[in-house]
Residue, then its C-alpha position, 0 to 999 in steps of 0.5 A: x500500500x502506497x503511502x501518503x504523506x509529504x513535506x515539512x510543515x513549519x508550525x505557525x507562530x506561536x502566541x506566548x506572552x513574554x515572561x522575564x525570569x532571572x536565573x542563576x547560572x551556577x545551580x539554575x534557580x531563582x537568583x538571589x539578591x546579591x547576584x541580581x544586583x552583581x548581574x546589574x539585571x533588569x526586570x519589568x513587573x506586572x502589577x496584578x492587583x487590581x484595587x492599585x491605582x498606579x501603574x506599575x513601572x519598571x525598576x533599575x538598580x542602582x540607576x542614575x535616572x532613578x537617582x535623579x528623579x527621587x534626589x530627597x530620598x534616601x537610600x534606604x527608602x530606595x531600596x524598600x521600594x525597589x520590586x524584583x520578581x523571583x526575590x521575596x525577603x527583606x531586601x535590606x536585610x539581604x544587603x547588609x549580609x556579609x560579602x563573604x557568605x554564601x548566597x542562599x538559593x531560594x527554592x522557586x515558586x512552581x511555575x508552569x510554562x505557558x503552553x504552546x500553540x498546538x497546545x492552545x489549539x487542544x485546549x480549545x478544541x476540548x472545550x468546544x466538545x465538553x458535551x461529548x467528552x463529559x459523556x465519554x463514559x456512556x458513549x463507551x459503555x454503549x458501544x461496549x454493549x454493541x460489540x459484545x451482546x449478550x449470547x444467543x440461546x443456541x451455544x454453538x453460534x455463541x461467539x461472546x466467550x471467544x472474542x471480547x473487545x480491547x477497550x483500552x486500545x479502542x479508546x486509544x486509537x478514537x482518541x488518537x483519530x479525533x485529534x488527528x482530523x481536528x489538527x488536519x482541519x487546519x494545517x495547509x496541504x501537504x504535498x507528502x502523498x505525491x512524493x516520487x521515491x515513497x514504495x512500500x510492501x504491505x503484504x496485501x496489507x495483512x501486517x506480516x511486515x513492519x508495517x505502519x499505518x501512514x496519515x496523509x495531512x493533504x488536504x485533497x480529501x477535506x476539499x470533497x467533505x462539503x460537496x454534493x455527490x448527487x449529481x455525479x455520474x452512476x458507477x454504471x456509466x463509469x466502470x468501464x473509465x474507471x478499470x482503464x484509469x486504474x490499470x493506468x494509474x498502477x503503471x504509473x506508479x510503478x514508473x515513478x517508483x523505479x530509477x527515471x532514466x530516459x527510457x522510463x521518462x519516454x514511458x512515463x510521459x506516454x502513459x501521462x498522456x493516455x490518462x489525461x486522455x481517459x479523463x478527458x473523455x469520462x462522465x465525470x470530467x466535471x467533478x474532477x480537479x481542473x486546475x490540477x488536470x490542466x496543470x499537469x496537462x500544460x507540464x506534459x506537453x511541455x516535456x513531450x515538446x523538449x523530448x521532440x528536441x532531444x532534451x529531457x529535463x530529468x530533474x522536472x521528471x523527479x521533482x515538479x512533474x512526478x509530485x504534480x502527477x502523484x497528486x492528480x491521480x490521488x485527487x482522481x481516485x478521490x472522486x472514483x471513491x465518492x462514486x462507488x461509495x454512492x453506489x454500494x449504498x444504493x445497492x442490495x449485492x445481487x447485481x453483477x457490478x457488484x463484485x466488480x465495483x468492490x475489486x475497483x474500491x479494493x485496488x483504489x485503497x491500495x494507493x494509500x490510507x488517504x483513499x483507505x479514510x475517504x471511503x470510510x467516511x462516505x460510508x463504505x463499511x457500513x454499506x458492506x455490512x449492510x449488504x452481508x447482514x440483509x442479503x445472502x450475497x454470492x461466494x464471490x460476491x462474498x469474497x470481495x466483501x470480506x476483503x474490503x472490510x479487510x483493506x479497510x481495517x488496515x486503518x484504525x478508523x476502519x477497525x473501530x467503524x467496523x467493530x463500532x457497527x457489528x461486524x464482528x460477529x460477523x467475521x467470527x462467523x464467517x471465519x469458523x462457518x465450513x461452508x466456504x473455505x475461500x470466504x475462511x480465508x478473507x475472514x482470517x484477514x480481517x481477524x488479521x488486522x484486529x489482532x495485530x499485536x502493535x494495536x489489538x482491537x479484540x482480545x481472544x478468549x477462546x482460541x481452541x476453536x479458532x487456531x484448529x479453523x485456521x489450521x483446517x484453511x492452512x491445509x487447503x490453501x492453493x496459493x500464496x496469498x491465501x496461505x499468508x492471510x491464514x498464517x498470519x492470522x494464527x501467528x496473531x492470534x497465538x500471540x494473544x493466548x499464553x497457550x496459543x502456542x501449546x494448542x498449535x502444536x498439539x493439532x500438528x501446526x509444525x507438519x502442516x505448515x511444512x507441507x503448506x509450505x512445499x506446496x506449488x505456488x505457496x512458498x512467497x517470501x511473506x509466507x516464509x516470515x510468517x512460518x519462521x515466525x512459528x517456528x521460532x515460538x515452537x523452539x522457544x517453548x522447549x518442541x526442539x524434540x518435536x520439531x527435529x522430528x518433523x524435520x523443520x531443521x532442512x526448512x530453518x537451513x533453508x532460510x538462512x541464505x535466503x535472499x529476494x531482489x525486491x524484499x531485501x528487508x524481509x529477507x533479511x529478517x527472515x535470516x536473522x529469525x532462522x538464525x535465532x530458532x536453530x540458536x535455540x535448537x543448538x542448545x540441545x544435544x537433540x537439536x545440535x545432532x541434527x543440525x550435524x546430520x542435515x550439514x549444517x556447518x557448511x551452511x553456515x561456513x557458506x553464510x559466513x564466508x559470504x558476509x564476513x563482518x564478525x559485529x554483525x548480529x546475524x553473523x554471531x549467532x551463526x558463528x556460535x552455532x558453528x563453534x558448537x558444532x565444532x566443539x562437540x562433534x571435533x573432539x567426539x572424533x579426536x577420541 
């Protein structure tokens, strides 16, 4: 999923009133009098008490211009008279103390420091929703009642003693979000979503990675909050314009994310050029953003002219024209939204645009979270919901269902809109019902995402019933990215448990994930992180007997040279992970026999001749693990 963000933003001037406070140096505490007067310091009071007539002035110590305009007083007089802020004893007294003692530091009256402008703008923020902050309690009450009701009769369909709902991350992330959008309200656009070197793999968004949930502050989805969607045009008349941008759009983005050089430049601008085209010629040409459209149409022609001269301006290609350019496809794929969230509201599922229009939404939110909060405020979840609860939707119909509310879940919005509006019992379900295992599959992602260990949105009481379900759809998956939804989901929800781990291992998790894994089409670097990632729970509850019995030692051996000339950061991952379980299998005479029997010291010799650097972690652990190998097996064959 593209991420969406760009620029620096310098916040505004901040409006703090000016305060003059003395300190010492020495110990960085309210001066004393001597050193106020050694300093010659100057400080401007305010006189605060409103029953005073007079004006409260600024004093000088020891100034001539005091001096002069009170010659009949003495210096007594003076010096009573003299205010200095942080000092409050008897300024007489302190001047007759000898010069030779020490100075006492007065402890400072606790000051708080004025508050900053965004600050501020909290503060006020809070005090314009006082209503909805002092019912909090009650909001969260409801919506706690909403997302656990009480159980049906039958016991089987009871879903209240497996899953409950994190309230404390709930709480969090609305908190999170609420200030999030009020901030967005008033910051200037930000031009971070178009940025011409942002790539990122999310896994089909099901958090096998590091994956971290990006905001774009650009303003582009704001600027659609006001406006009326009744008027454009239905996503009948644009299906057709909508598939051809799309494909259109994706191509461009995959030429803006590669190294430009000429032969990119020609391709980039020929596809520029097809898709101003597209939207030229669309039903909704007049919802589109026609300053940037013509802007971006203007900068095209141009380059095209300079590239029919033989001059190829690179640097406008990697700055101004691929920024302008990320932008109007992000501002497109806005409207496209507001059309299938308009559609999906009036539809019953039944139709055959259905599908077809949640592929379309689905392929739109991988461009970004920015798209990802667009759909969800036009109510795209709730119409998803709707369709699953009312009607009883097609498996493909179905499948494409699920899958949306799982993109969409990758933003905390999504998750608490969807736990907000009932779906989970819903996912629950779908996940455990036989029925299909391919609707299974995208109920795991869902589960997925609301159980991500960075920001779990349920907690799992229940995991019995859940892990073997999961490890059922493990066995009959065909592909890789159906394997990655059903690992990931068990890795997560593993985690949760503290016997997680003990029940994966008493339904067989370690031959069948093995066998998933050897299975064509299966073996995807994503699906790799996620089994090594099982594997190293297994051998850190102390299975090195069990797991050298289902011969997971060839599979671990296999990752450590593991490499992948697009995913350099999984892979190295995946070695480091490797690395560590066969650390923890080494421990045992069990596990350190075979790792001699499936030649694992020339592996390792081969690893290490490779990558030489003795500081780098990955390169210890495997050193250690040949220096045991060494130790033992060397001197069993001295004697």
């Amino acid at each position: 999923m593209l991420s969406t963000s760009l620029g620096n933003l310098s916040a505004p001037p901040k409006p703090q009133r000016r305060i003059a406070r003395l300190r010492s140096v020495a110990n960085d505490c309210a001066a004393s009098l001597p050193q106020l007067l050694e300093h010659n310091s100057i400080s401007e009071t305010m006189n605060n008490n409103f029953g005073d007539k007079r004006d409260a002035s600024s004093t000088t110590l020891c100034s001539s211009v005091h001096a002069e305009s009170c010659p009949t007083d003495t210096e007594d007089a003076i010096i009573r008279n003299i205010k200095l802020p942080g000092f409050r004893g008897n300024i007489s007294r302190a001047l007759s103390q000898k010069s030779n003692s020490p100075s006492v530091c007065r402890t400072p009256t606790p000051r708080t420091a004025p508050p900053s402008y965004e600050q501020f703008q909290v503060l006020r923020r809070s005090s314009m929703k006082f209503c909805f902050n002092s019912a909090s309690s009650q909001s969260l009450h409801h919506k706690n009642s909403i997302l656990s009701p009480p159980p049906p009769p039958n016991p089987s369909s009871s879903r209240s003693n497996t899953v409950t709902v994190n309230g404390v991350h709930v709480k969090q992330a609305m908190n999170i979000i609420d200030t999030s959008t009020d901030s967005a309200n008033t910051i200037l656009r930000s031009p971070y979503s178009t940025r011409s070197d942002s790539i990122t793999s999310v896994d089909s968004g099901q958090c096998s990675g590091d994956q971290v949930e990006r905001r774009s502050l650009c303003s582009v989805r704001q600027e659609s909050k006001e406006e009326d969607d009744s008027g454009m045009p239905s996503y009948a008349r644009m299906a057709s314009t909508m598939d051809h941008v799309l494909r259109t759009s994706s191509a461009l983005y995959t030429l803006l994310s590669s190294p430009l050089d000429p032969s990119i430049c020609r391709d980039l601008l020929a596809k520029s050029s097809v898709f101003l085209q597209l939207l030229e010629s669309s039903p909704c040409t007049n919802y589109l953003p026609k300053t940037e459209i013509a802007r971006l149409k203007m900068n095209v022609q141009e380059l095209q002219k300079n590239r029919d001269k033989g001059i190829m301006d690179m640097n406008n290609m990697t700055n101004f024209f691929a920024i302008l350019l990320r932008k109007s496809i992000e501002s497109v794929l806005l409207v496209f939204v507001r059309i299938i969230g308009k559609y999906l509201s009036e539809t019953n599922g039944k139709d055959r645009l259905t599908p077809i229009c949640l592929e379309h939404l689905i392929h739109i939110c991988l461009f970004g979270d920015e798209l990802c909060l667009e759909a969800i405020q036009k109510n795209c979840i709730s119409s998803v919901i709707k369709i699953m609860k009312n009607d009883q939707p097609q498996e493909n119909t179905l499948r494409f269902l699920l899958r949306t509310l799982a993109i969409l879940c990758g933003v905390s919005k999504g998750a608490l809109a969807l736990l907000t509006q009932g779906g989970l019992d819903i996912v629950v379900d779908r996940l455990l019902s036989i029925s299909s295992s391919i609707c299974s599959v995208e109920a795991a992602g869902i589960l997925t995402q609301l159980t991500n260990p960075q920001s779990a949105f349920i907690r799992l009481n229940n995991v019995d019933p859940i892990i073997s379900r999961l490890l059922d759809l493990i066995d009959q998956c065909k592909s890789g990215d159906s394997l990655l939804l059903a690992t990931a989901a068990l890795n997560n929800v593993t985690l949760q448990h503290p016997n997680g781990v003990d029940i994966m291992y008493r339904n067989n998790a370690i031959c069948r994930l093995i066998s998933a894994y050897n299975r064509e089409n299966c073996a995807t670097i994503f699906v790799q992180e996620q089994i090594v990632t099982a594997f190293s729970r297994l051998a850190a509850r102390h299975l090195d007997y069990q797991m050298v019995e289902e011969n997971s030692i060839p599979v671990l051996l296999e990752f450590l040279s593991l490499t992948h000339p697009m995913h350099g950061d999984y892979c190295r991952r995946i070695r480091y992970k490797a690395a560590v379980c066969i650390g923890t299998l080494a421990n045992s005479d069990v596990g350190l026999q075979a790792l001699y029997d499936n030649n694992a010291y020339a592996i390792l010799s081969n690893v290490l001749y490779d990558d030489n650097n003795t500081s780098n972690p990955f390169n210890m652990i495997c050193n250690s693990i040949r220096t045991k190998l060494e130790t033992k097996f060397q001197s069993e064959s001295a004697v």
